[in-house]
N, C-alpha and C positions, 0 to 999 in steps of 0.2 A: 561512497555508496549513496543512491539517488534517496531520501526521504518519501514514504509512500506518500499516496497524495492523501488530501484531508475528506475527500470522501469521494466515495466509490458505490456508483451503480451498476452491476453486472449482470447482465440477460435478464431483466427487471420485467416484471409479469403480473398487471394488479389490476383490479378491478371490484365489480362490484357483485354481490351473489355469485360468484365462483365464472361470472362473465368478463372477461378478458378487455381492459379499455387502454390500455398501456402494452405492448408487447416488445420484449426482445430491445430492452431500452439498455444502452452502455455512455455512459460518461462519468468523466472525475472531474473534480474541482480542485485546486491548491491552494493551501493557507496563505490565507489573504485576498484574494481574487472574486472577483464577483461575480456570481453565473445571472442568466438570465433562461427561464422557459417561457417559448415566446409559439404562438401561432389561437389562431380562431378558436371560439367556443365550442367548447366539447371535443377537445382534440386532445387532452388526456394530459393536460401543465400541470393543473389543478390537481388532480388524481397523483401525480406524481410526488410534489408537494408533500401531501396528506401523507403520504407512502413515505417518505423520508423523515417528517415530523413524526409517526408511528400511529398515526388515527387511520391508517388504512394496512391491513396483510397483505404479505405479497403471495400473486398465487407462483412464483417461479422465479430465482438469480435471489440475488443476497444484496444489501447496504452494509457497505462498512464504511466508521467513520475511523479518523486517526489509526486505520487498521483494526479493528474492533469492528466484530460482525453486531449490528443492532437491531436487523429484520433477516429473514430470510422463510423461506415456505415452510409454515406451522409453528414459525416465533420471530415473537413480534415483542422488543426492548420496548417498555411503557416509556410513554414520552416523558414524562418527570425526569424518567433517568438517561435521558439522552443529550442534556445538556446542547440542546438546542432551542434557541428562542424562535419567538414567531410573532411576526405584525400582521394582524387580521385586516381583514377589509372594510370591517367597520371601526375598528380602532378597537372594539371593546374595552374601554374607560368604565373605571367606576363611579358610575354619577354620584354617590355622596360622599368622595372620597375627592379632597383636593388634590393638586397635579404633584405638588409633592409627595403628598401617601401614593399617589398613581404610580408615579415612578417606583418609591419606596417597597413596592405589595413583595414583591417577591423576594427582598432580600431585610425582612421584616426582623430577624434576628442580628442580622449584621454590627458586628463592633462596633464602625463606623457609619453608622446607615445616613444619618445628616448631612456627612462631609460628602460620599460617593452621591446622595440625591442630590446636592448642592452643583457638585462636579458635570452631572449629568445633564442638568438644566442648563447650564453654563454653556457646555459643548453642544446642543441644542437650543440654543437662544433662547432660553425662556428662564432666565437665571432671575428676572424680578417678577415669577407670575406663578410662585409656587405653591402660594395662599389661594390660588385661584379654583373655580371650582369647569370641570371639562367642559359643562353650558353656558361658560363663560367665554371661551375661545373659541376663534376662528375655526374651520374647517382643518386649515393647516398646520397652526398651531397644537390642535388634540391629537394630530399627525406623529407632528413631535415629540409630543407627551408618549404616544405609542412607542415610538422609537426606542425612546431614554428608556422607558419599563423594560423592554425588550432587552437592552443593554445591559441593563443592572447585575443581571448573573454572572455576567461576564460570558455568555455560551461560545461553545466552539462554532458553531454553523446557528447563522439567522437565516429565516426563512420571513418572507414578504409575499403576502397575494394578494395581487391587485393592489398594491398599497394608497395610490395616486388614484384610484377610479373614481370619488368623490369630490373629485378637486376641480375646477376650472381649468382652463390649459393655459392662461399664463404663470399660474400658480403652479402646476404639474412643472412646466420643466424646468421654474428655478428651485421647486423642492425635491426635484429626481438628482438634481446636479451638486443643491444639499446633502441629501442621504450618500448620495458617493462620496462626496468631500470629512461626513463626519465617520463613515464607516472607515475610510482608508485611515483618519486619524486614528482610531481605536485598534486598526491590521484586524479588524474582524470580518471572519467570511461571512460569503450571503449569497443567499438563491433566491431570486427575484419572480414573480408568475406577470404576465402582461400580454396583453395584444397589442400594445400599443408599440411599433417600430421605433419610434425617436425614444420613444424612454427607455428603450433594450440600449439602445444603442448608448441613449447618454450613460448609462447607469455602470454597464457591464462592461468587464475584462474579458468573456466566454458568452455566447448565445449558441441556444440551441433554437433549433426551429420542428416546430415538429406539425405534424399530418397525420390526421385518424389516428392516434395512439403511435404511433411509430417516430423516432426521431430522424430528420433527415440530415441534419449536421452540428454538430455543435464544433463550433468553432469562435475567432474572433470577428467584430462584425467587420472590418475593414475584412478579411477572407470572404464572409457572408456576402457582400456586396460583389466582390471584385471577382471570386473565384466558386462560387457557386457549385455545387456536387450535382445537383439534381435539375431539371427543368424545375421543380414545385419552388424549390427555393431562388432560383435565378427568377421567378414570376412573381414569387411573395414579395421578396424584401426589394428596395429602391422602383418599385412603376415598372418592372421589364416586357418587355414586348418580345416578340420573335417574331423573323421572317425569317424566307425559305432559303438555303442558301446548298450550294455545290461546293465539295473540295478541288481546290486546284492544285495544292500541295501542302507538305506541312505547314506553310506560315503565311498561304493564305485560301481565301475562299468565295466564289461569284457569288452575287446576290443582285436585284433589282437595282440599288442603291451603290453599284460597283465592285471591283473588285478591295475587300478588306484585309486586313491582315490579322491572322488567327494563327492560336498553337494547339495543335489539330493533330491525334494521332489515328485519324480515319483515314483509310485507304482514299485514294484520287477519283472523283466521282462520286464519293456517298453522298447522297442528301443528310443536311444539318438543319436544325434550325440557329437562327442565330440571337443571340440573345443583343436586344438592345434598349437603351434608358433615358429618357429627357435630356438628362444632361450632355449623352454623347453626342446627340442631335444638334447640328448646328444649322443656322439658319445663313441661307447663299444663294442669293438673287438670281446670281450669275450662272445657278448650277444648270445641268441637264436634268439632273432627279427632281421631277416634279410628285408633290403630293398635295390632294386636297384637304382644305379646311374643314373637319367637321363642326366644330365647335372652339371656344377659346375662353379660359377664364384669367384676369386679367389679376397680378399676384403685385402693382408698384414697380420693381427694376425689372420684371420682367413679366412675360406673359406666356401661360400655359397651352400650348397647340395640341389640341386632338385631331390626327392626320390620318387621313387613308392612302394609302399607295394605290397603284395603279394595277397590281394583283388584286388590291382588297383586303391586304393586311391592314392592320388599325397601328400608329403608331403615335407615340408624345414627343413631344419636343420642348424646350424651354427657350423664347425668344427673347430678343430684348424688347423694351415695353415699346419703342417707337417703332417698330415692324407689327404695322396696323393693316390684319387682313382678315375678311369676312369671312363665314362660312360660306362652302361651295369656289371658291377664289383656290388657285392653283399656286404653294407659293417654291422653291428652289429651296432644296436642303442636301446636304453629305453628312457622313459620319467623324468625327473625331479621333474615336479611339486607334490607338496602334494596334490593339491586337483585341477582337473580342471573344468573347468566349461561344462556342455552339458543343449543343446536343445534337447525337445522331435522331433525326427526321423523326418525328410522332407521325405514323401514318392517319391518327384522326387529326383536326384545326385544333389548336391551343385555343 
């Protein structure tokens, strides 16, 4: 018999003054695996979060964690007893409290409190900085200290918003690639908030993506990228473009750029758009499909082409660095992929 999952949002309805910012939201997570809520501000990740940690009511659907209902419309499990931790965006540190009380605060009675704060430090790298006080450390280091507190309970489900937002970005993605490395060590779950793509990506086992309060998929991001539910998410996640394309049959479909190959359950003739990525852009001298240069930023092994077709569609491409052309400059390009993905035809322009 399958084990329920470790936590469950069903028809999930929350907001703020009885105003609705989150609607009709469903996904689960499994013990051990890492979720990510991922999309632009004010799109309802945040509010979710809250709602799961127990600082927000829901106004509709129920949470349940380990199968145990902990919210639902007109009760709401106090977060104390929901045995779920949470790393805030600022860290919230107690500045006259060294890293080892930091860590130490919440399991203050503990038999062992020295050994498990000793343990903690150790598994977040800060095993000789315990005497330390948080305006002593680095940005990323009080990161840490966050974490290991967080830890201490032992909770069933960690919750992280924003965690990385104060960080520099080479610092962000060896300590996003951290935090996955020490949470798997520990099999503790975790719901992650971010807008930021690469840190979903590096971080998590499940993303969702979500739009004005609504989720549009949660799934894994290798799905997210490759297999796309919605236009919104085939646009958000990887750079996607679309141009206009015709069904020719199931496994393929006309476009400007020739005929492609697609798994297509649109009758022969419907208009699609088709979705397409930097990457699957290749650059070919030789081609007939010519597209202009709008612009080009220049990335080292390679260099980024903003392209306009000769509809007028806007498209990217990633060249390699010694394919040196101007704006305005016509250069030869085809598609790669085997099989791309399309949506039936938005009659307004993406």
């Amino acid at each position: 018999m399958n084990q329920p999952a470790l936590l469950s949002l069903r028809n999930l309805a929350c907001g703020y003054q009885d105003q609705p910012v989150v609607q009709q939201l469903d996904l689960q997570l499994n013990a051990g695996d890492i979720g990510c809520l991922l999309g632009s501000s004010g799109c309802g990740k945040t509010t979710t979060l809250r709602a799961i940690a127990g600082f927000e009511p829901l106004l509709e659907g129920e949470i349940s964690l380990h199968g145990d209902i902990i919210s639902r419309a007109g009760f709401t499990l106090a977060p104390e007893k929901r045995r779920i931790g949470m790393v805030f965006q600022d860290y919230a540190l107690f500045p006259h409290l060294s890293v080892a009380d930091n860590v130490g605060f919440g399991i203050r009675n503990h038999p062992h409190l020295k050994r498990v704060t000793s343990e903690l430090l150790e598994l977040v790298g800060l095993g000789t900085l315990g005497t330390r006080f948080p305006h002593e450390l680095s940005g990323g280091q009080q990161q840490r200290v966050a974490l290991a507190r967080a830890l201490a309970p032992e909770p069933q489900l960690l919750l992280l918003d924003e965690p990385f937002s104060n960080l520099d970005g080479e610092l962000r993605r060896r300590l996003s690639g951290e935090v996955r490395d020490i949470l798997k060590v520990r099999g503790t779950s975790a719901i992650l908030v971010t807008h930021d793509q690469e840190e979903a990506f590096a971080v998590s086992d499940q993303v969702g993506v979500f739009k004005e309060g609504r989720l549009e998929q949660w799934d894994t991001p290798y799905n997210l990228y490759h297999a796309p539910l919605t236009p919104f998410v085939a646009s958000f996640i990887g750079q996607g473009f679309f141009v206009r394309g015709q069904v020719i049959d199931a496994a393929s479909v006309q476009t400007e750029l020739g005929v492609l190959g697609a798994n297509s359950t649109f009758p022969q003739g419907t208009a699609v758009d088709v979705l397409l990525r930097p990457d699957g852009i290749v650059y070919a001298p030789d081609s007939q499909v010519k597209a202009t240069v709008m612009s080009r930023t220049f990335q080292g092994s390679s260099t980024l082409y903003r392209l306009r077709l000769p509809s007028g569609s806007p498209l990217e491409a990633l060249f390699p660095s010694h394919a040196n052309h101007q704006p305005g400059e016509e250069v030869g390009v085809r598609v790669k992929e085997q099989a791309v993905v399309v949506f039936k035809a938005n009659p307004k322009p993406r």
